[in-house]
C-alpha positions as CSV (number, residue, x, y, z in Angstrom):
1,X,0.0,0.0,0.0
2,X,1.2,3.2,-0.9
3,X,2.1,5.4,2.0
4,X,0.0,9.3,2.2
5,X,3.2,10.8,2.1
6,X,4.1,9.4,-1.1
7,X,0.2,9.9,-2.6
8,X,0.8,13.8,-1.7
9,X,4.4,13.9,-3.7
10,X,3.2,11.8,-6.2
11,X,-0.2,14.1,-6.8
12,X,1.6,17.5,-6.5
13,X,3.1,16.4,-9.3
14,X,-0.1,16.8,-11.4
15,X,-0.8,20.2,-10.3
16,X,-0.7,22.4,-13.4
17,X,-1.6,19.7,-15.3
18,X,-4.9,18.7,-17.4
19,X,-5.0,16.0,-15.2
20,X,-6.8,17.9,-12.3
21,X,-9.9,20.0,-12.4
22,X,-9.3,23.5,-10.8
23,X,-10.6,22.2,-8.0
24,X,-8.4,19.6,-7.7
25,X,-5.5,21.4,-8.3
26,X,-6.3,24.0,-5.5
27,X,-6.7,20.8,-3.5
28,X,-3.7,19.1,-3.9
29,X,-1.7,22.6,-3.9
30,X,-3.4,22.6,-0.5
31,X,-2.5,19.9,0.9
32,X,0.8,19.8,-0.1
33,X,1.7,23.0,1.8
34,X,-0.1,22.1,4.9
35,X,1.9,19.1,4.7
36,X,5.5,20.7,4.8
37,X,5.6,19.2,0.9
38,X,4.1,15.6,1.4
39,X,6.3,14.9,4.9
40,X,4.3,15.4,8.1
41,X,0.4,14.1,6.4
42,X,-0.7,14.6,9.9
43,X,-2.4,18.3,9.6
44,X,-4.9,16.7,7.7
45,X,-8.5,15.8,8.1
46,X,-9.9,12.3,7.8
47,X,-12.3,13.7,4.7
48,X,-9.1,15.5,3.0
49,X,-7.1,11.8,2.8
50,X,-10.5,10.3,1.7
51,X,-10.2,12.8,-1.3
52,X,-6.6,12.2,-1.6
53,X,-6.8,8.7,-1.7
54,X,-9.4,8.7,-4.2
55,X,-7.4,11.1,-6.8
56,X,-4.9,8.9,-6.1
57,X,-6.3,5.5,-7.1
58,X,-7.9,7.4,-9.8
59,X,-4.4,8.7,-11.0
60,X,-2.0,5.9,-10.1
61,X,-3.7,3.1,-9.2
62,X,-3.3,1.7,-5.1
63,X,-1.6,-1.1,-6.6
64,X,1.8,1.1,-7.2
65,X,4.3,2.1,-4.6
């Protein structure tokens, strides 16, 4: 399973791109700066990893590391 610190990093790396709604984007942005940049996850709410997590399996798959 793919650790939330790695799902932030990996979807930050969307932002900018078609990829994302603007929503989305603002989102991720978001979270990456609350998160110091995808390395302390735990600023965030329950609701914003649910959202996380679902871009992410969306994005990437929750197969991939």
């Amino acid at each position: 399973m793919t650790t939330l610190n790695t799902m932030v990093k990996r979807l930050h790396g969307l932002v900018g791109t078609a990829d994302l709604n603007a929503w989305e984007d603002e989102f991720v942005a978001t979270c990456f700066t609350r998160t110091k940049q995808g390395e302390n996850t735990t600023p965030l709410t329950e609701r914003q990893i649910e959202v996380l997590e679902r871009l992410f399996n969306r994005h990437f798959g929750d197969s991939q590391a």
